[in-house]
mmCIF file as gemmi writes it, N, C-alpha and C atoms, coordinates in Angstrom:
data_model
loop_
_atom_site.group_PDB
_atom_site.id
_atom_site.type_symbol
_atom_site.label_atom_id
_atom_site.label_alt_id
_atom_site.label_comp_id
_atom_site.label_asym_id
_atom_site.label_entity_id
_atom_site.label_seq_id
_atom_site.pdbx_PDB_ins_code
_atom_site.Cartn_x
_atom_site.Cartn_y
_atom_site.Cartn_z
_atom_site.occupancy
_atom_site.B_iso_or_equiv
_atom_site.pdbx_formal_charge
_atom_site.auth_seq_id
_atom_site.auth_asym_id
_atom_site.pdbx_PDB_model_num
ATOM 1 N N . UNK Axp A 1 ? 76.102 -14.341 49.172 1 0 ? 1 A 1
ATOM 2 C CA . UNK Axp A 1 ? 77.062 -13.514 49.848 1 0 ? 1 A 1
ATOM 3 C C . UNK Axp A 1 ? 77.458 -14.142 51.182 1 0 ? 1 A 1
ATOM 4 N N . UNK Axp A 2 ? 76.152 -14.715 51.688 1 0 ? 2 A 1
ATOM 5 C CA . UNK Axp A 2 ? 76.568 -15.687 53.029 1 0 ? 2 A 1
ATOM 6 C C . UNK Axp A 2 ? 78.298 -16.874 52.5 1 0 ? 2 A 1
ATOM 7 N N . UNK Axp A 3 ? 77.982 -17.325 51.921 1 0 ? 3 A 1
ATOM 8 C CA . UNK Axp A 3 ? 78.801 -18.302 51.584 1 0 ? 3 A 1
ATOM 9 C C . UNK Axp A 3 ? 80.489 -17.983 51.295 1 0 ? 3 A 1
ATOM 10 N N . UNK Axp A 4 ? 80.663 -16.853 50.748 1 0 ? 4 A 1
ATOM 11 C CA . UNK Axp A 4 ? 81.802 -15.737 50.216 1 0 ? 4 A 1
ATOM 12 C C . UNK Axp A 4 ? 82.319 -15.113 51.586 1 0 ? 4 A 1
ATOM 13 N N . UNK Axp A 5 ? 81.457 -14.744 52.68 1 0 ? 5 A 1
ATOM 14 C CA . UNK Axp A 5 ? 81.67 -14.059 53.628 1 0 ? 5 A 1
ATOM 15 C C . UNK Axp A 5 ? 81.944 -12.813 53.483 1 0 ? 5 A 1
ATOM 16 N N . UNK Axp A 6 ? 80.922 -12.223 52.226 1 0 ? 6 A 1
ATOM 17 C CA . UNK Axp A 6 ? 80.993 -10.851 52.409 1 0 ? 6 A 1
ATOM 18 C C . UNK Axp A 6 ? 79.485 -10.17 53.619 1 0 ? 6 A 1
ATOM 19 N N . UNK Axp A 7 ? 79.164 -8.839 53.666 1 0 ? 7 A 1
ATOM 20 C CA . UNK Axp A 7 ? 78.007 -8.727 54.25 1 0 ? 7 A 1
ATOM 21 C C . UNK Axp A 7 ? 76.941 -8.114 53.785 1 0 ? 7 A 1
ATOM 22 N N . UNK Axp A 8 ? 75.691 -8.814 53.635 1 0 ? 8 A 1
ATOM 23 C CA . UNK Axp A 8 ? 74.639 -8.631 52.676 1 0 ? 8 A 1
ATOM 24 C C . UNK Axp A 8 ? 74.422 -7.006 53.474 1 0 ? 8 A 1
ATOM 25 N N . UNK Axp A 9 ? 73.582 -6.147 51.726 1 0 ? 9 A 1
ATOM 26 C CA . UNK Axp A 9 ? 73.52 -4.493 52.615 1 0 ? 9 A 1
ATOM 27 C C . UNK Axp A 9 ? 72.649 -4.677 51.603 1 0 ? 9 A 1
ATOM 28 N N . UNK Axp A 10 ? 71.774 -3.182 51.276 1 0 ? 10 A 1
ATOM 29 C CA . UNK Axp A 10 ? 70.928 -2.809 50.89 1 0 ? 10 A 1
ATOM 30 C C . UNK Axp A 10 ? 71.715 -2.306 49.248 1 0 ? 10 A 1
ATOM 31 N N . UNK Axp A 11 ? 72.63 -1.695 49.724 1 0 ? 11 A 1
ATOM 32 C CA . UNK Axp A 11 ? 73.193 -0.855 48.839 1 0 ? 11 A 1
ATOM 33 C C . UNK Axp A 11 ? 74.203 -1.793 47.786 1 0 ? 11 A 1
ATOM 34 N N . UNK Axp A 12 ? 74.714 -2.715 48.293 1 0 ? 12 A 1
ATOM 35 C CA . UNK Axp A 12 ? 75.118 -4.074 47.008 1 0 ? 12 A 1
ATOM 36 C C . UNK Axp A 12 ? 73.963 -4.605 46.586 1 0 ? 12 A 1
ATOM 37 N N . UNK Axp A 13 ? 72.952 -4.559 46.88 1 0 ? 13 A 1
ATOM 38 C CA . UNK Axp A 13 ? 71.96 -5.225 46.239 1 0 ? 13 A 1
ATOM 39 C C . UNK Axp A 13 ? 71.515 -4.588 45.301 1 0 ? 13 A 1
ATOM 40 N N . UNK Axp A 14 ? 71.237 -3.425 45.66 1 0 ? 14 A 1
ATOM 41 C CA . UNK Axp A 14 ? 70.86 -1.873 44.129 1 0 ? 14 A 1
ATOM 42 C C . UNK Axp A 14 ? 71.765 -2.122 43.644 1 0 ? 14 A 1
ATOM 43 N N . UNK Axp A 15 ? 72.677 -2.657 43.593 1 0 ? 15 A 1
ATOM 44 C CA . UNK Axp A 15 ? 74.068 -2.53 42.834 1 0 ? 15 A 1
ATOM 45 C C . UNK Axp A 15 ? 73.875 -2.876 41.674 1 0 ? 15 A 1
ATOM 46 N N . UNK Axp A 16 ? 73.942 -4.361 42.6 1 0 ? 16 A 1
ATOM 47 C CA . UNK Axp A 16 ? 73.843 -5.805 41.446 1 0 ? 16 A 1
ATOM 48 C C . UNK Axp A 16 ? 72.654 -5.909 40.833 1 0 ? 16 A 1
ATOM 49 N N . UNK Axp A 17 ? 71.68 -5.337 41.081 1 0 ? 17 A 1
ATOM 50 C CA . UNK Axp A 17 ? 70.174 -5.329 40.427 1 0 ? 17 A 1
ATOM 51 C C . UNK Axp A 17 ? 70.438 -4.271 39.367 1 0 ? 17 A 1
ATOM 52 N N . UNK Axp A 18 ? 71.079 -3.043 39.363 1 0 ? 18 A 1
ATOM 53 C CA . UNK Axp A 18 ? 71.398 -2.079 38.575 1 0 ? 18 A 1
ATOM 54 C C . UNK Axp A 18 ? 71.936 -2.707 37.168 1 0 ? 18 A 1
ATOM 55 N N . UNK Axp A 19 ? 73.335 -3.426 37.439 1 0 ? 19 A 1
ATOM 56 C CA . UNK Axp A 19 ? 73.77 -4.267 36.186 1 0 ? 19 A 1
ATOM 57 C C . UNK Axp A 19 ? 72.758 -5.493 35.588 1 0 ? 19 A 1
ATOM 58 N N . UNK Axp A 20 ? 72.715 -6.065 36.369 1 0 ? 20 A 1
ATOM 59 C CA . UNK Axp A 20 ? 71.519 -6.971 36.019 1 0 ? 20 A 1
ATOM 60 C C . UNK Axp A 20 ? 70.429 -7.015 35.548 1 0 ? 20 A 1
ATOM 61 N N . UNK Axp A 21 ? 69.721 -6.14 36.367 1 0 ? 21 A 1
ATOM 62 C CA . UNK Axp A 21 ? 68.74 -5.408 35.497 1 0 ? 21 A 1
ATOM 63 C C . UNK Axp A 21 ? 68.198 -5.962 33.968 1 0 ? 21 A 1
ATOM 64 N N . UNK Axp A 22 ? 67.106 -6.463 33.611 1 0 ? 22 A 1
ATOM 65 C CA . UNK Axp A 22 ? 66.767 -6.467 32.269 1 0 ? 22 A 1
ATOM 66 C C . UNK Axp A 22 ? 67.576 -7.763 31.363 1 0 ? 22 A 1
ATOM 67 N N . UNK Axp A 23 ? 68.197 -8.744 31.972 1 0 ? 23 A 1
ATOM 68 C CA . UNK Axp A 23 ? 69.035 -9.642 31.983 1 0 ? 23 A 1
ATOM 69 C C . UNK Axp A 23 ? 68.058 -10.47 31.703 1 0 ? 23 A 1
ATOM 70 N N . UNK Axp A 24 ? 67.073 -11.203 32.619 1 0 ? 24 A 1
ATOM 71 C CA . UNK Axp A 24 ? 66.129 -11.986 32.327 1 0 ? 24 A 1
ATOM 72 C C . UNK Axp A 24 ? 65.294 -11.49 31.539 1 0 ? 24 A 1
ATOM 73 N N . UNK Axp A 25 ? 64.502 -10.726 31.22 1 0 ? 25 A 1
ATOM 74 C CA . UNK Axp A 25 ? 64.116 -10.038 30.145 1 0 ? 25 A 1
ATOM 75 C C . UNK Axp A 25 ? 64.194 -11.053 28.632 1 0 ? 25 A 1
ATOM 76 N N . UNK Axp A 26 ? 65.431 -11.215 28.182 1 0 ? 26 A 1
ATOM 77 C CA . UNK Axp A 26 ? 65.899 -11.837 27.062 1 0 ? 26 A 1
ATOM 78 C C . UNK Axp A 26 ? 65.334 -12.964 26.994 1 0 ? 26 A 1
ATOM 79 N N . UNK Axp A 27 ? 65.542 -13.719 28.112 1 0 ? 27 A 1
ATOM 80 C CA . UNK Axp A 27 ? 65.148 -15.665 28.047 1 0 ? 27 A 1
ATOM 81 C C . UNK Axp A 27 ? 63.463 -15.439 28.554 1 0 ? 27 A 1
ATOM 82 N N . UNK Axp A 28 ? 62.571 -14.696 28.459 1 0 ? 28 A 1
ATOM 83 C CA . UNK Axp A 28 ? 61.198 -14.864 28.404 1 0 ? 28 A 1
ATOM 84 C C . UNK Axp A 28 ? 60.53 -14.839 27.042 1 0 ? 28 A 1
ATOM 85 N N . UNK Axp A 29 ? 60.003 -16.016 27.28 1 0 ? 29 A 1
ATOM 86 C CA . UNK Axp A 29 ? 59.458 -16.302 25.295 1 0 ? 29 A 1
ATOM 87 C C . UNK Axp A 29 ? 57.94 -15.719 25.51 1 0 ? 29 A 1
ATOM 88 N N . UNK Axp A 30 ? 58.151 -15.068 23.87 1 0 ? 30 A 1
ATOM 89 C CA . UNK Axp A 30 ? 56.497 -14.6 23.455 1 0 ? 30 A 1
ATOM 90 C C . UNK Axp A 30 ? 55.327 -15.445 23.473 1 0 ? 30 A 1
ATOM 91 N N . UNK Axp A 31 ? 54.675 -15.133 23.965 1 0 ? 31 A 1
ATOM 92 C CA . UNK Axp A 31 ? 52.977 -15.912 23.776 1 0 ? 31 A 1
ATOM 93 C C . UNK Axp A 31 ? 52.816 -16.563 22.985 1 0 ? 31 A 1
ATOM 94 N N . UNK Axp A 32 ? 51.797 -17.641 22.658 1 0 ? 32 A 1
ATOM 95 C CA . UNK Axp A 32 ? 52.118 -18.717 21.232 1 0 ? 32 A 1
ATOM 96 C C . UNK Axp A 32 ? 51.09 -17.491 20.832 1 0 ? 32 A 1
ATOM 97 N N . UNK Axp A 33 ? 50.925 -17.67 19.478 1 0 ? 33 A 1
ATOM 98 C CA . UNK Axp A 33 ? 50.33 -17.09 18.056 1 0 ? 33 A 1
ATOM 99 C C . UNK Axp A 33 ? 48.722 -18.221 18.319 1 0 ? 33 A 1
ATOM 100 N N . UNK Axp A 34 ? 47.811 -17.961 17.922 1 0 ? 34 A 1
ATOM 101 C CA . UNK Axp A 34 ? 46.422 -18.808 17.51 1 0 ? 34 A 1
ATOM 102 C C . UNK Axp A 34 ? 47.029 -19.842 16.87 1 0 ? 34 A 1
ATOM 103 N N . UNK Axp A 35 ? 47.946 -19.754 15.702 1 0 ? 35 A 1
ATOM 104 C CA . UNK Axp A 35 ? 48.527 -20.472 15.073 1 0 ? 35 A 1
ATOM 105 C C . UNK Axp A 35 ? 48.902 -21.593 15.267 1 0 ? 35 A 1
ATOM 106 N N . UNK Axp A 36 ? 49.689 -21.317 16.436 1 0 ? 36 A 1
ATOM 107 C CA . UNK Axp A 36 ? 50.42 -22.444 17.519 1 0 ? 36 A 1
ATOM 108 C C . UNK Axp A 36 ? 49.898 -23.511 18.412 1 0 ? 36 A 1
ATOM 109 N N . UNK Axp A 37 ? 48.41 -22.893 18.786 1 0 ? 37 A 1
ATOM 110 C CA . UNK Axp A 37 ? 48.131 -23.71 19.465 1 0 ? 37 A 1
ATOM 111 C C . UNK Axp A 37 ? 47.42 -24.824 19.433 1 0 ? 37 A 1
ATOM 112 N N . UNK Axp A 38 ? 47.386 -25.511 20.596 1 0 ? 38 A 1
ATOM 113 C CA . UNK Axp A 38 ? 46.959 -27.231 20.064 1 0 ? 38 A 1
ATOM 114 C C . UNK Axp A 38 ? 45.814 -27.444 20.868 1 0 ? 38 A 1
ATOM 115 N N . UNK Axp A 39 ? 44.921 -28.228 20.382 1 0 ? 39 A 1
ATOM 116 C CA . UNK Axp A 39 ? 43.732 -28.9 20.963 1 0 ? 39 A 1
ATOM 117 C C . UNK Axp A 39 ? 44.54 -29.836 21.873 1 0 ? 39 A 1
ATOM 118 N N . UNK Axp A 40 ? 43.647 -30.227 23.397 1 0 ? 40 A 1
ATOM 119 C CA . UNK Axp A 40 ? 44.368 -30.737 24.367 1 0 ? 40 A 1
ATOM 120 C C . UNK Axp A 40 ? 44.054 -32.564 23.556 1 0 ? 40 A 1
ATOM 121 N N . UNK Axp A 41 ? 45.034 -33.329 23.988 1 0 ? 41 A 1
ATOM 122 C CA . UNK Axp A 41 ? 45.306 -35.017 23.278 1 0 ? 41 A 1
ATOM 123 C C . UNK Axp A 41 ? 44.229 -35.686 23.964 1 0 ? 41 A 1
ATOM 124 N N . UNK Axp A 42 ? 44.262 -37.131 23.755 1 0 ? 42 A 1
ATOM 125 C CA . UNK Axp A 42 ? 43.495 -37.65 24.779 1 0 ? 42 A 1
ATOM 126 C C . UNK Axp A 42 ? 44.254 -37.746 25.941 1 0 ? 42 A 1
ATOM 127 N N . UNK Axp A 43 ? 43.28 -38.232 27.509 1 0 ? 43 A 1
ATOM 128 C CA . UNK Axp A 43 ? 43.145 -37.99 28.495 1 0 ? 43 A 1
ATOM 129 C C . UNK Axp A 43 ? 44.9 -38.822 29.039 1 0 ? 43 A 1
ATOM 130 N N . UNK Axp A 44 ? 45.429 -38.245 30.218 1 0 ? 44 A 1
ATOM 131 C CA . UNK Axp A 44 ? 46.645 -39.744 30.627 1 0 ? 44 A 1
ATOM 132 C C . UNK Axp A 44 ? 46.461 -41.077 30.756 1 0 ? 44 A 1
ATOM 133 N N . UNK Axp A 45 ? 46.865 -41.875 30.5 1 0 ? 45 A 1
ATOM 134 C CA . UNK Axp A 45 ? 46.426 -43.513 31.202 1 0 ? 45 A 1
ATOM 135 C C . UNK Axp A 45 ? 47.479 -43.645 32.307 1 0 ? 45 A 1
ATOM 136 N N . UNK Axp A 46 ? 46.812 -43.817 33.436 1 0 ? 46 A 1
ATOM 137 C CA . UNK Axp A 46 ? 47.766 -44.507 34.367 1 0 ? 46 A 1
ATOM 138 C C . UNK Axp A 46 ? 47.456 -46.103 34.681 1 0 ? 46 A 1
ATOM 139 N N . UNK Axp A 47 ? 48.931 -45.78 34.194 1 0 ? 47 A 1
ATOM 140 C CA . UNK Axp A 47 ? 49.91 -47.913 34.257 1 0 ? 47 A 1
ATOM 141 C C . UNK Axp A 47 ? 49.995 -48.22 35.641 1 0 ? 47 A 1
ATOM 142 N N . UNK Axp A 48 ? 49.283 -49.501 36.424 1 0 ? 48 A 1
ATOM 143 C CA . UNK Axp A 48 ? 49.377 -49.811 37.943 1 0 ? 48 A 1
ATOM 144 C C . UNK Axp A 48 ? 49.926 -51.024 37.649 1 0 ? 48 A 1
């Protein structure tokens, strides 16, 4: 809002959190399954 030159308030912020709301929600992925998961590989090699 700095950038736009409007002025940050309390009450645009409930606003925009109101619509928004539950938005991110969607792009959080489920837990892997037992199924899924992997025994850790061998250890890194670091190249000098």
């Amino acid at each position: 809002m700095k950038f736009t030159g409007e002025e940050c308030t309390f009450a645009k912020f409930l606003e925009y959190d109101a619509v928004n709301r539950g938005k991110s929600q969607a792009a959080v992925r489920p837990p892997l399954k037992l199924s899924e998961r992997r025994e850790p590989g061998a250890p890194p090699v670091i190249v000098r």
